[in-house]
Structure formats: C-alpha cells, structure tokens
Backbone as CSV, one residue per row, in Angstrom:
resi,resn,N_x,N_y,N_z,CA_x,CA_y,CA_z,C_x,C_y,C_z
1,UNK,0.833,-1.188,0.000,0.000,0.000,0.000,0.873,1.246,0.000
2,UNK,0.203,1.874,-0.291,0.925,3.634,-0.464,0.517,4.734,0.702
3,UNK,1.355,4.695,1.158,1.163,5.355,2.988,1.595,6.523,3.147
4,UNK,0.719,8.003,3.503,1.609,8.986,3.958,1.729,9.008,5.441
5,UNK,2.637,9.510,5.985,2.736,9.654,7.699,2.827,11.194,7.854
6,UNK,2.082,11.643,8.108,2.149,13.085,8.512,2.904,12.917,10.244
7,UNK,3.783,13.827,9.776,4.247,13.135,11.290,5.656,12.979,11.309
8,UNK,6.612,12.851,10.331,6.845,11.478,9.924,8.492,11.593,10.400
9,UNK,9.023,12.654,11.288,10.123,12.413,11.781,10.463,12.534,13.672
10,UNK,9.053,12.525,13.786,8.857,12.430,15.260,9.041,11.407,15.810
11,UNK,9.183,10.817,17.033,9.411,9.843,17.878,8.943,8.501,17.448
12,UNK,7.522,8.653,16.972,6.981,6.861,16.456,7.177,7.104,15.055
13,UNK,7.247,8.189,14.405,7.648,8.320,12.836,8.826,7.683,12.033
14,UNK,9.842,7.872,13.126,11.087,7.408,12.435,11.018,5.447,12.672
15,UNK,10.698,5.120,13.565,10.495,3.684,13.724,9.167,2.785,13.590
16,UNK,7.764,3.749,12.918,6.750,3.451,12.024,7.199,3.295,10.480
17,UNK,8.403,3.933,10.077,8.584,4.621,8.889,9.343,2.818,8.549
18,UNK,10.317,2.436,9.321,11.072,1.326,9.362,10.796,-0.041,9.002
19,UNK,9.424,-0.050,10.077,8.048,-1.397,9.980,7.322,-1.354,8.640
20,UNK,6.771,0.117,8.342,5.906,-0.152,7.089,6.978,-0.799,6.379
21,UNK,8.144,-0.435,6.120,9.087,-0.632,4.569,9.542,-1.982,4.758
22,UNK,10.194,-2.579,5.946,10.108,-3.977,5.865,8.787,-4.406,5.700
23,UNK,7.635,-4.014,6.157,6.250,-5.325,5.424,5.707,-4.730,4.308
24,UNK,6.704,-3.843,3.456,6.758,-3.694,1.776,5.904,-2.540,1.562
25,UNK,5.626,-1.632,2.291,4.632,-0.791,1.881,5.433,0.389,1.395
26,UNK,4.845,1.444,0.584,5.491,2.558,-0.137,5.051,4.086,0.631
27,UNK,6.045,4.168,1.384,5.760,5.625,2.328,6.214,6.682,1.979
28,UNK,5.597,7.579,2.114,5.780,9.484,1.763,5.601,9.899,3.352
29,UNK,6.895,10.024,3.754,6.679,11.174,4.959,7.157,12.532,4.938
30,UNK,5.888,12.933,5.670,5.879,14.397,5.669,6.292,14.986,6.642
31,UNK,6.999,16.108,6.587,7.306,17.243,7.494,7.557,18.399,7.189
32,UNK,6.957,19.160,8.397,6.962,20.323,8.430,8.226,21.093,7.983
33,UNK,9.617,20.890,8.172,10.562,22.025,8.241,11.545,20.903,7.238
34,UNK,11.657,21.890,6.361,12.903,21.354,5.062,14.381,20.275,5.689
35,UNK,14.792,21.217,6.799,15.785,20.157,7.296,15.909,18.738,7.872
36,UNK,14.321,18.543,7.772,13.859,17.048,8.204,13.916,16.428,6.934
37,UNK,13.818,17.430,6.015,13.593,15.820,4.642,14.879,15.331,4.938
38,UNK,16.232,15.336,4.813,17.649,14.206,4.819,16.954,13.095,5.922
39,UNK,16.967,13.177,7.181,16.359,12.209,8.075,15.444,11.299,6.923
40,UNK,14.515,11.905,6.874,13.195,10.595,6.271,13.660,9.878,4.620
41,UNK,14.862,10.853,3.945,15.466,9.512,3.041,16.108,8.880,3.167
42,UNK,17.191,9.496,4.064,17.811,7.923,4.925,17.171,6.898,5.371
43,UNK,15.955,7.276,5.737,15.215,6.002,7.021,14.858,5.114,5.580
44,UNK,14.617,5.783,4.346,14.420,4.712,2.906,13.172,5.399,2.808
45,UNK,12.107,6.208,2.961,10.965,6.996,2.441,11.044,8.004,1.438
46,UNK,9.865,8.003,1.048,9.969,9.472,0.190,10.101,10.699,0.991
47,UNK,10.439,11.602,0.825,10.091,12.587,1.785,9.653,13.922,0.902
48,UNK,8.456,14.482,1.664,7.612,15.614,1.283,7.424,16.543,2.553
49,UNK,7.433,17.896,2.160,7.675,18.686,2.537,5.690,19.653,3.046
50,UNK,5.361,20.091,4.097,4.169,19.854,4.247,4.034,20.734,5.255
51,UNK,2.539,21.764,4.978,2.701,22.822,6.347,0.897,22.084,6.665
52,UNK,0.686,21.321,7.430,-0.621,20.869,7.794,-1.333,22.154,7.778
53,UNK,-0.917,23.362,8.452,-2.023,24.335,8.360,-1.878,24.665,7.359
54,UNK,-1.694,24.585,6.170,-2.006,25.274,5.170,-2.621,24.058,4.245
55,UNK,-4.037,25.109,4.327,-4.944,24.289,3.499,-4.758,23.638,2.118
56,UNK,-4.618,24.546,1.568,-4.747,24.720,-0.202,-3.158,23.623,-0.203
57,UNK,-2.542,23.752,0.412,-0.922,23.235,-0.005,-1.215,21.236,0.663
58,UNK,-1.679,21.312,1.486,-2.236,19.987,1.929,-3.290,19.065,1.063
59,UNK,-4.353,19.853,-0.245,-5.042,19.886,-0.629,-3.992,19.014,-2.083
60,UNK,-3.154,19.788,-2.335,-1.958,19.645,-3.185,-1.380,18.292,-3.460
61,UNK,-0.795,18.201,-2.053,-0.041,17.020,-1.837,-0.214,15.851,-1.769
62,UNK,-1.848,16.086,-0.919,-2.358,14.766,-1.392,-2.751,14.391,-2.859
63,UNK,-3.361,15.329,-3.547,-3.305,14.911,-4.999,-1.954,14.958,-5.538
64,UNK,-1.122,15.183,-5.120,0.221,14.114,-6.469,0.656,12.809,-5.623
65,UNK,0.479,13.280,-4.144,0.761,11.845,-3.885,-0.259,10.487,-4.236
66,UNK,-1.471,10.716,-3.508,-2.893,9.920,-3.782,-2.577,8.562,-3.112
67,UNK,-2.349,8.774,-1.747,-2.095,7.617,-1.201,-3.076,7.013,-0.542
68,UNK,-3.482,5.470,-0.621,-4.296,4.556,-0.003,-4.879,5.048,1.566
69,UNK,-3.614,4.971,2.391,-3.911,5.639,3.647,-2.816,6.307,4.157
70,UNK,-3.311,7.077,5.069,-2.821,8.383,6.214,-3.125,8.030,6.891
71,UNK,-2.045,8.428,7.936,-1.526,7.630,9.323,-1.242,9.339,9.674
72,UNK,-2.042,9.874,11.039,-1.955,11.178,11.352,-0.679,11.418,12.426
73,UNK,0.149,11.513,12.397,1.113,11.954,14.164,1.283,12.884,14.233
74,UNK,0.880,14.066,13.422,0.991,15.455,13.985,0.966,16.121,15.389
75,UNK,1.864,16.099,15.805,2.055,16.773,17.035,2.960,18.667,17.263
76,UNK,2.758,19.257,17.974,3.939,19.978,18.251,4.109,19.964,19.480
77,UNK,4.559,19.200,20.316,4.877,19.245,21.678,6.850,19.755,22.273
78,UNK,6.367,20.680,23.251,8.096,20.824,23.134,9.342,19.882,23.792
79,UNK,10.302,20.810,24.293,11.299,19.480,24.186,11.765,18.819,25.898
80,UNK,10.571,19.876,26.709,10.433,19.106,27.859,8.997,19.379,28.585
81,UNK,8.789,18.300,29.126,7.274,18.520,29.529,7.075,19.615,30.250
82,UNK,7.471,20.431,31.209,7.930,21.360,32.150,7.565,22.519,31.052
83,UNK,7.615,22.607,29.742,7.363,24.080,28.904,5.338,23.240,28.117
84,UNK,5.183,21.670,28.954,3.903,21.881,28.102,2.371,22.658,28.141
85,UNK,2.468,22.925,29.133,1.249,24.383,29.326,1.320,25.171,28.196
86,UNK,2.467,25.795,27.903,3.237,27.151,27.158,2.770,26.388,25.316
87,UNK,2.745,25.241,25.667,2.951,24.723,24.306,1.149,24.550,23.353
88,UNK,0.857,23.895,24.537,-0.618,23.207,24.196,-1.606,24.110,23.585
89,UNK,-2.026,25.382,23.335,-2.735,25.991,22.480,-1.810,25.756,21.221
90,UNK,-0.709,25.734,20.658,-0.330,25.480,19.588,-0.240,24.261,18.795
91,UNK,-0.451,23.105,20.028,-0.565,21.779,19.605,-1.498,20.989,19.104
92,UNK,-3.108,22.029,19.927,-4.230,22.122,19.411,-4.169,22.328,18.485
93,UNK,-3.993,23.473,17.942,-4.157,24.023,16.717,-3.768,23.410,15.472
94,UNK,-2.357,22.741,15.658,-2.020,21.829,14.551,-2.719,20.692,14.528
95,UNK,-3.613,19.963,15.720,-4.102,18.654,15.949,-5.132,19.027,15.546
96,UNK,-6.300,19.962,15.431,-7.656,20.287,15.085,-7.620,20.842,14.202
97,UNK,-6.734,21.802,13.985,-7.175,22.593,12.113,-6.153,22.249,11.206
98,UNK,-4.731,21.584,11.441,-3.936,21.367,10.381,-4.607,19.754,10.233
99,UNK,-4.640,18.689,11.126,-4.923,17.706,10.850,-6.875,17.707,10.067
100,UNK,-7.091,18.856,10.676,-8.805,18.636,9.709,-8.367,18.926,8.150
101,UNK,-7.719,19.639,8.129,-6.929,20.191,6.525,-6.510,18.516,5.994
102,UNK,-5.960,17.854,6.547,-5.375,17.147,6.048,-6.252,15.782,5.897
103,UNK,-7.377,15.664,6.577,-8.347,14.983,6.894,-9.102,15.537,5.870
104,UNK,-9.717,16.428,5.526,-10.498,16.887,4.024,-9.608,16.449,2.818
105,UNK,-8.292,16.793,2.719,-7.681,16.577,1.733,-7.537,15.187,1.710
106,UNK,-7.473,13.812,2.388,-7.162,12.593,2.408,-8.560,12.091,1.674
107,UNK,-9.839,12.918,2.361,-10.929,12.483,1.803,-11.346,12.908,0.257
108,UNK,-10.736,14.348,-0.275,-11.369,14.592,-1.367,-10.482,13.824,-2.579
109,UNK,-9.009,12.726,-2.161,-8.612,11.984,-2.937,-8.893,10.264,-3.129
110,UNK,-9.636,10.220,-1.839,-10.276,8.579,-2.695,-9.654,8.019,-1.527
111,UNK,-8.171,8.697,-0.204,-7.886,7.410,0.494,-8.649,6.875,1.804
112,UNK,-8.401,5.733,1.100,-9.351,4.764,1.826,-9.292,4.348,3.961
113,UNK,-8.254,4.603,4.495,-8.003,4.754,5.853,-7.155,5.855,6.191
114,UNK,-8.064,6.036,7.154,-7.198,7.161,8.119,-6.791,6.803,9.430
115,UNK,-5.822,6.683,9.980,-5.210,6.275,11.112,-5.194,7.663,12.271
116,UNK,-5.911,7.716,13.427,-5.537,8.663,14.062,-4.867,8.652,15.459
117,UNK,-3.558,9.586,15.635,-2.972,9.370,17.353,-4.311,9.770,18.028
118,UNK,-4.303,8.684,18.947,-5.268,9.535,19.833,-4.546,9.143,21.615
119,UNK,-5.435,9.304,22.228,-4.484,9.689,23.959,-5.412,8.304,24.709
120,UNK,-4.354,7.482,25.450,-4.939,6.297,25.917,-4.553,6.636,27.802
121,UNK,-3.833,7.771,27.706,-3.644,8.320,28.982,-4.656,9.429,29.939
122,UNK,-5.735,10.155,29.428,-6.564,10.701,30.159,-7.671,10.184,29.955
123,UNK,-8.535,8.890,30.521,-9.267,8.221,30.318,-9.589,8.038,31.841
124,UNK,-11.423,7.640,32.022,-11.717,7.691,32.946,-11.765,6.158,33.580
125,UNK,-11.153,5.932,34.440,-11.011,4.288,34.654,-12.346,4.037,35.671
126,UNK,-12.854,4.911,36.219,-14.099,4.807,37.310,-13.346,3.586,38.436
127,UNK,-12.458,3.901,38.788,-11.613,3.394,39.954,-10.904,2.226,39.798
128,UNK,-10.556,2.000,38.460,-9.597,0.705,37.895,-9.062,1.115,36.449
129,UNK,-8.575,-0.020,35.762,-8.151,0.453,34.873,-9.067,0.485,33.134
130,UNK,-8.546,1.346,32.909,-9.544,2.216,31.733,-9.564,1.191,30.518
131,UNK,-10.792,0.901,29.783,-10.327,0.316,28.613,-10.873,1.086,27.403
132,UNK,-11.207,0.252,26.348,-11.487,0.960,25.040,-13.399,1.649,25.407
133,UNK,-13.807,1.154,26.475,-15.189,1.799,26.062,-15.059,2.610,27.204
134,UNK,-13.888,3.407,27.882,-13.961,4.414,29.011,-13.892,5.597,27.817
135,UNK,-14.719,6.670,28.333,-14.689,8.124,28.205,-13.248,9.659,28.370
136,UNK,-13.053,9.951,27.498,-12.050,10.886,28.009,-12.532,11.539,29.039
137,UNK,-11.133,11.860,29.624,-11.746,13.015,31.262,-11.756,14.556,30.540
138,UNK,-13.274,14.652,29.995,-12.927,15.965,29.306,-13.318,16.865,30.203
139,UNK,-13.983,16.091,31.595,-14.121,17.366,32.723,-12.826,17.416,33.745
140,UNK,-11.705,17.116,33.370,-10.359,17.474,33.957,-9.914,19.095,34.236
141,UNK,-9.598,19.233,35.488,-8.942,20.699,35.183,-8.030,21.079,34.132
142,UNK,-8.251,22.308,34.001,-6.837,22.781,33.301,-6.335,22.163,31.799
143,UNK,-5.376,21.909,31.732,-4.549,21.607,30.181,-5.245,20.108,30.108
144,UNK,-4.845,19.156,31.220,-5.831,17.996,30.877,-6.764,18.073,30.410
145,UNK,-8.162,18.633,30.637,-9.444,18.835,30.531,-9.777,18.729,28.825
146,UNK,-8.678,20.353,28.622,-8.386,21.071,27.565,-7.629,19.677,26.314
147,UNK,-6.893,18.843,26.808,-6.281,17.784,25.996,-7.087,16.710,26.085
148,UNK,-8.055,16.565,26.956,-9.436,15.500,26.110,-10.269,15.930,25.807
149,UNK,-10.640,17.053,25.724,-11.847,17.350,24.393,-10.751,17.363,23.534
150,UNK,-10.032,17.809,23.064,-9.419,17.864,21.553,-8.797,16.007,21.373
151,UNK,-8.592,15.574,22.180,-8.695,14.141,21.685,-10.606,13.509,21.453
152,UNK,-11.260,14.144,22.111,-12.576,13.874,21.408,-13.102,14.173,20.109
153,UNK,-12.592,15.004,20.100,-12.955,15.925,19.041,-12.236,15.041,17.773
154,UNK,-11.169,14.772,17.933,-10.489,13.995,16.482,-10.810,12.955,16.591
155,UNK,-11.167,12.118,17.828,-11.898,11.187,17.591,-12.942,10.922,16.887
156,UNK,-13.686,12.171,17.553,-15.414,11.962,16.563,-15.515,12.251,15.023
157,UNK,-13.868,13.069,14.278,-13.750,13.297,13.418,-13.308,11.841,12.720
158,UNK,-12.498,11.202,12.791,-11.922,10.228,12.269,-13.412,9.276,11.778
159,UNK,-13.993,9.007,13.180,-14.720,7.684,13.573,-15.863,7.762,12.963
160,UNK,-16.492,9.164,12.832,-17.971,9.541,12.260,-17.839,9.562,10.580
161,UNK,-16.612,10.080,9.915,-16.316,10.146,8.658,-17.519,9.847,7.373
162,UNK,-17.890,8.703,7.752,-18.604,8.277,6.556,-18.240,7.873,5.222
163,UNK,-17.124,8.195,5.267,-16.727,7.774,3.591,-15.291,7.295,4.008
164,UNK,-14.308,7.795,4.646,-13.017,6.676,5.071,-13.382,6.253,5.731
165,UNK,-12.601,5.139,6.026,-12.678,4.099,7.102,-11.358,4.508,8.332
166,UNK,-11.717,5.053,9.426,-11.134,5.908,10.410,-10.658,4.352,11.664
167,UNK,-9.798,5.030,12.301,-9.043,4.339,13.166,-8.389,5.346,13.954
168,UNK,-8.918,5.200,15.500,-8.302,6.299,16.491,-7.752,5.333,17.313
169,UNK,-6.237,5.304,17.192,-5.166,4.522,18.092,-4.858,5.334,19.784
170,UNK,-5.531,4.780,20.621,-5.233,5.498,21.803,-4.166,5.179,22.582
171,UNK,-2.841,5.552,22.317,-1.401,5.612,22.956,-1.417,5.842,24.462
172,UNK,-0.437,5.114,24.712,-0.212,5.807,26.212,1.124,6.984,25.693
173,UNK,1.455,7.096,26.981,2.672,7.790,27.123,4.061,7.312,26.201
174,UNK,4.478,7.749,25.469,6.242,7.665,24.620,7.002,7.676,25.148
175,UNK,7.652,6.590,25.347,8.779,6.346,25.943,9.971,5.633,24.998
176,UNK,10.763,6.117,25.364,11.960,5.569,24.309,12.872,6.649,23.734
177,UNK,13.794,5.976,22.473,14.567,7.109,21.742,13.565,8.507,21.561
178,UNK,14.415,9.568,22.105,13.770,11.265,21.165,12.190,11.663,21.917
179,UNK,12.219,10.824,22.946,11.320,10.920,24.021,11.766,12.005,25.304
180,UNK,10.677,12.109,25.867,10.882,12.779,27.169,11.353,11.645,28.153
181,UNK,10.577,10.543,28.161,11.178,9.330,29.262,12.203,8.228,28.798
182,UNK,13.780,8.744,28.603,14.391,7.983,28.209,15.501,8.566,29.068
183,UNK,16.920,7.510,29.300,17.348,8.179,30.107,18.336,9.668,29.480
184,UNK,18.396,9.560,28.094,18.823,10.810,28.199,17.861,12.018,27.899
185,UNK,16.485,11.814,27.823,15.114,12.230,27.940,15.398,13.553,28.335
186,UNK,14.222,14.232,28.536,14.161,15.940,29.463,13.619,15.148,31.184
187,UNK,12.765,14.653,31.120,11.962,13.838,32.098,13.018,13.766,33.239
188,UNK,13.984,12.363,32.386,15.081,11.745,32.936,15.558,12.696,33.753
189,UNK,16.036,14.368,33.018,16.848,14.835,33.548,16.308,16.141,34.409
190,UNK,15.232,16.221,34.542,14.793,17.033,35.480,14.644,16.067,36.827
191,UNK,14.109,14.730,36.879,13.828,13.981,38.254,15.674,13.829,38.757
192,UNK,16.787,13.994,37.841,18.489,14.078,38.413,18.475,15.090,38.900
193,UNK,17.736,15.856,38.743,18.213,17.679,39.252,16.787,17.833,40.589
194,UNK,16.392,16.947,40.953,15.299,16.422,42.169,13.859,17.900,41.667
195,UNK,13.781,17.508,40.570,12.635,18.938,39.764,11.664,18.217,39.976
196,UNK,11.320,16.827,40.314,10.134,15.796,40.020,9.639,15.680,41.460
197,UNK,8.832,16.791,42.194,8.044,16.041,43.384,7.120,15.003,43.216
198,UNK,6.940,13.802,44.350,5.896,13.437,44.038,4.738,14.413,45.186
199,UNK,3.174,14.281,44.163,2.435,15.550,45.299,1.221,14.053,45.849
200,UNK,1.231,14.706,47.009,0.056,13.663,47.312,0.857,12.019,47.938
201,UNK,-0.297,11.329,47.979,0.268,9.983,47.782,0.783,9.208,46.448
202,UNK,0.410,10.319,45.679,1.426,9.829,44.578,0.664,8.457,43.674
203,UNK,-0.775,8.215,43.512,-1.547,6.891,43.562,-1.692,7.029,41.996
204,UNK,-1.336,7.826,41.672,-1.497,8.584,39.542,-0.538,7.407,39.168
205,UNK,-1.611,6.719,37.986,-1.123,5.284,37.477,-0.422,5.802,35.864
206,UNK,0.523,5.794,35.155,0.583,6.322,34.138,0.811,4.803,33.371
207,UNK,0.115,5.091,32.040,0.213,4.350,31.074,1.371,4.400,29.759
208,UNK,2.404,3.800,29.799,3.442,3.545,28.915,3.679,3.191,27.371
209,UNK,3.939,3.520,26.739,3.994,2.482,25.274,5.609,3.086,24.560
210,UNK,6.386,1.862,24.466,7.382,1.868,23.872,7.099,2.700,22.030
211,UNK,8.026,3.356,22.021,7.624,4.025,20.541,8.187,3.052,19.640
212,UNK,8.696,1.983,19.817,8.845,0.532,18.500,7.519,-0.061,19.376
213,UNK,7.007,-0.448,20.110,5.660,-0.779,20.127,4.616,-0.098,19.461
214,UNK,4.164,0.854,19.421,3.495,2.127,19.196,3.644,1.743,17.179
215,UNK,4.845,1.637,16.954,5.217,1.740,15.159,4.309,0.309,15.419
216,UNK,4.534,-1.143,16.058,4.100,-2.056,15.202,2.716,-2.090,15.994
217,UNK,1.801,-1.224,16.694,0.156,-1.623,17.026,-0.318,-0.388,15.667
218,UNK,0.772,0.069,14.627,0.035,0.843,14.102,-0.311,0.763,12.554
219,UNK,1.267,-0.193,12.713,1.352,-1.163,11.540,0.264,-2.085,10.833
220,UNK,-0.096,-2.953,12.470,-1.194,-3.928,12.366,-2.149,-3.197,12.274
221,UNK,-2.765,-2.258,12.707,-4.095,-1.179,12.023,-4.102,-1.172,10.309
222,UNK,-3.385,-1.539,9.651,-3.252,-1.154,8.490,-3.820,-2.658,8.218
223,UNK,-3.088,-3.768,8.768,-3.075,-4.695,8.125,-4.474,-5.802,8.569
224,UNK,-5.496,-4.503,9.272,-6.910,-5.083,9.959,-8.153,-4.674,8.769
225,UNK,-7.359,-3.943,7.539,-8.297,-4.036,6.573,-9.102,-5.377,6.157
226,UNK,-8.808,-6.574,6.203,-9.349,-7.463,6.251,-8.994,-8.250,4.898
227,UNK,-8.669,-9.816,4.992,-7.874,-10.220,4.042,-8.878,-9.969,2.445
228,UNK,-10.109,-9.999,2.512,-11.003,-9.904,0.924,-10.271,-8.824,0.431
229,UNK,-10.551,-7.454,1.890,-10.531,-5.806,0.932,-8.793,-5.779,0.613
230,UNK,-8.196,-6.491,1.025,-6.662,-6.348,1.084,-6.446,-7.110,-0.849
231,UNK,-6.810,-8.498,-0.714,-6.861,-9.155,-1.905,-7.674,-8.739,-3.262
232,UNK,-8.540,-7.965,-3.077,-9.543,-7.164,-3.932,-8.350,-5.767,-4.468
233,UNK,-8.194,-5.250,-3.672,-7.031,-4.011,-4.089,-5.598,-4.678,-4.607
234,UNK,-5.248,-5.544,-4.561,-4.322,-6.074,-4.823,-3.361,-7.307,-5.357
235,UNK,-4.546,-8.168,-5.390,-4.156,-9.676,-6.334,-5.284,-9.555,-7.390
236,UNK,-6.501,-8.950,-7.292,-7.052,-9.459,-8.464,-6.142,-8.996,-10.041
237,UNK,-6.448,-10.041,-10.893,-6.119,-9.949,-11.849,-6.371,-9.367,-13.013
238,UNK,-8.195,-9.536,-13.228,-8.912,-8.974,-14.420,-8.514,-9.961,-15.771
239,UNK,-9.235,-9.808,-16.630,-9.573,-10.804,-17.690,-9.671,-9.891,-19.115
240,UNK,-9.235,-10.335,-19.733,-9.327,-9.816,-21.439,-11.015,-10.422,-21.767
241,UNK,-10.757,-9.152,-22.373,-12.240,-9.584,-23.158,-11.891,-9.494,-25.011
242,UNK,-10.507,-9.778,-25.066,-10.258,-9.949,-27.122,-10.814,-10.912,-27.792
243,UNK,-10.965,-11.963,-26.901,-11.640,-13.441,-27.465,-13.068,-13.190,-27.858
244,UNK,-13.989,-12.558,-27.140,-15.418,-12.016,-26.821,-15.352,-10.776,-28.132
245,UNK,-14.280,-10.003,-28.277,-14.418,-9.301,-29.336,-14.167,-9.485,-30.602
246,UNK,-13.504,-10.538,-30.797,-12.579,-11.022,-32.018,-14.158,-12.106,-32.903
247,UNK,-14.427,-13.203,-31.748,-15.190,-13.784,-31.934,-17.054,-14.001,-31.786
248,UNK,-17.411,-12.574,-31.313,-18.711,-12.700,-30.876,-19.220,-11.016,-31.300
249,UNK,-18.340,-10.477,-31.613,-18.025,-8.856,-32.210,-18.758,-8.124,-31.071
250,UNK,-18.105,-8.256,-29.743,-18.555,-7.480,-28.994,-17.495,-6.056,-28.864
251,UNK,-18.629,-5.266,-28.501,-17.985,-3.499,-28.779,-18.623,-2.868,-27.342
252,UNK,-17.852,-2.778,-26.187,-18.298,-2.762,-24.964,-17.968,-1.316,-24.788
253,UNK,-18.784,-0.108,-24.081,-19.165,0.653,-24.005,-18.132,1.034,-23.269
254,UNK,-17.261,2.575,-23.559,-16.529,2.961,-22.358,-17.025,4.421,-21.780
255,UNK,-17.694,3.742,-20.962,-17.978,4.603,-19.732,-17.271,5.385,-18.781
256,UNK,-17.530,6.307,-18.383,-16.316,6.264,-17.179,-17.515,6.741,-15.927
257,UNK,-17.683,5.533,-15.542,-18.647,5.511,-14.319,-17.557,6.642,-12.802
258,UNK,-16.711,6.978,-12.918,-16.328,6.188,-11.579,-16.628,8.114,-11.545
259,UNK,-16.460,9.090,-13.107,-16.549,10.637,-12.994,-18.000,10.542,-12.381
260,UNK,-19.018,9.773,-12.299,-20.221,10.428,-12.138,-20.554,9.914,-10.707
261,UNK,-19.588,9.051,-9.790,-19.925,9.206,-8.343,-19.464,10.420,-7.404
C-alpha cells in the first residue's frame, strides 16, 4: 500500500517509517521544516515537505501523492514537559485545524483509511483500569481537561467520517529514543536535578507504550483491513475480453462511471 505519515520524523515516525518498509509498503513522509527531509530519506521513504495548516498546499499534496492511507502523528509538543502548558494551544491548533486540513484533503482523494494518534492516557477508569469503552476526562482541570476534548474531538472526526474508514489509536505515554522518558530524555533529567516532586500519595497510574511498540500496534491497524478488501485491491487480476471481441463482435461501451460518483 501507499502510505503517507504526517508526522513522519517524530518519535513513532522514524520507527513506524522502518516497519511499514520492511512489510513492503510505499511511504511518503511528511514534514513540516525542510531540514527534516535528509532524516526521512535515509530512514528509505519518500520525503515531502508539508505545512498541515495550510490548506490549499495539503489539498496539493495529497493529490500528487494519492495515497491509499494516512496515518496522522501530527504533534507539536516541546522538548520538555515542564514548557507543556506554554505549548498546548499550539498543539491544538495543529491537531484540530492542520490535521482537519489534512483529513479533508485525504478524503477529497479517494484514500481509503485514516489512522488517528489519539491519547490512551486521560481516560476515565471509574476506579480501575480504563479500557477501550472508558470516556475521556474531558471534565479534567486545566490543560488535561483542555487535551481531552481535543482528543474527542479527532476522535469523533476520524470515527464519524462516513466515507473513510477511520481508526483512532489510543497511545499511552512515549517512551523511548527522542522521548521525554528515556534516560537521556528531558523527564530523565529534570527527576536528576530532584525537579520531580511526588504531590500527594502519589496513587497517579501512568500508562506507557514503547515508541517501537506504538510503530508495530500501528502497523497492524493497516493490516486489519481485512484479508477480501486487502486481496480485492491487490491480487485481483482482471480478464481480457479480445476473445469475446474477435469472436462474438462485442464493442463494450466505455464509460467512465467512476466521474459520475
């Protein structure tokens, strides 16, 4: 399949980018700032150049690319959690209006899945642990609150669609290379410099996901299209009809049905 990753040199980007190409798929990753394209042709991708908020240019890209599916990781988060207050109206903004840009444009080219990050960490566990049919805590104070409605919100965008077939992947926390929780992390190095109180009893359960975990639960999203629609796009063969024309003088009508849906 033909895959863009918006996203595509961030933390699960560079080791999503890795998985698709070993299980043969053809990726275009995108990023925001020119000095990222060298990164994403080394990793073996195409690399395209991409301002999510800008409409008309997103509108673009997907038509020369015209890829099967989009896989969303648009984030802008900064480079230690300690500045993310400062950050999060801007992260919104790229997560709700650059990714809706890019979400219209995926749809007005025909591709068929959309993959979306979504947050598996502010979820309401009702005094255990949370699963796929718990609710975001969108009545959380503060930046939390504020970071599950906008994970609702792309949720209900992805999932309601009607015409792609949407997928909202709810992550925990990134951990690993180019992460905050690694040991040479920001995380890491604020709890060395004793910056990390714990407040309270400290009973806040956090949910983890390795970012090479994260690349292959996102991988397998792709590959949950289901073996017919997978074999239908891709082994059928099709049949000559010269025998039928040579010998029965058939003159079969060319239509082009597909302008009038």
């Amino acid at each position: 399949m033909k895959i863009l990753l918006a996203g595509a040199s961030g933390a699960v980007g560079r080791p999503l980018i890795a998985r698709l190409l070993r299980e043969g798929h053809e990726v275009w990753g995108m990023v925001r700032r020119a000095e990222n394209l060298p990164v994403i042709q080394a990793l073996g991708a195409s690399p395209v150049e991409g301002d999510a908020l800008d409409r008309a240019g997103m509108f673009a890209l997907l038509d020369r690319v015209r890829p099967d599916v989009v896989i969303d990781q648009l984030t802008s988060l900064p480079s230690s959690p300690f500045d993310l207050a400062q950050r999060l109206p801007a992260d919104r903004v790229l997560r709700l209006e650059g990714g809706g840009n890019l979400h219209d444009a995926a749809r007005a080219v025909g591709v068929r899945r959309y993959i979306q990050q979504s947050c598996g960490f502010y979820l309401k566990g009702e005094g255990g642990l949370a699963t796929e049919e718990s609710p975001l805590r969108t009545d959380a104070p503060g930046g939390i609150g504020e970071s599950a409605r906008m994970y609702e919100a792309l949720e209900k965008r992805v999932l309601s669609d009607g015409v792609m077939e949407g997928v909202a992947l709810r992550y925990g926390f990134f951990y690993g290379p180019r992460t905050w929780y690694w040991p040479d992390g920001a995380f890491s190095l604020h709890v060395r410099k004793g910056e990390v109180p714990v407040i309270g009893v400290g009973r806040g359960m956090f949910s983890f996901i390795h970012v090479d975990d994260a690349a292959q639960a996102t991988a397998a999203a792709l590959r949950r299209l289901g073996e017919e629609a997978v074999y239908y796009q891709n082994d059928l063969s099709g049949a000559s009809n010269q025998r039928a024309r040579s010998f029965l003088g058939l003159e079969p009508k060319n239509t082009p049905w597909l302008e009038e849906i």
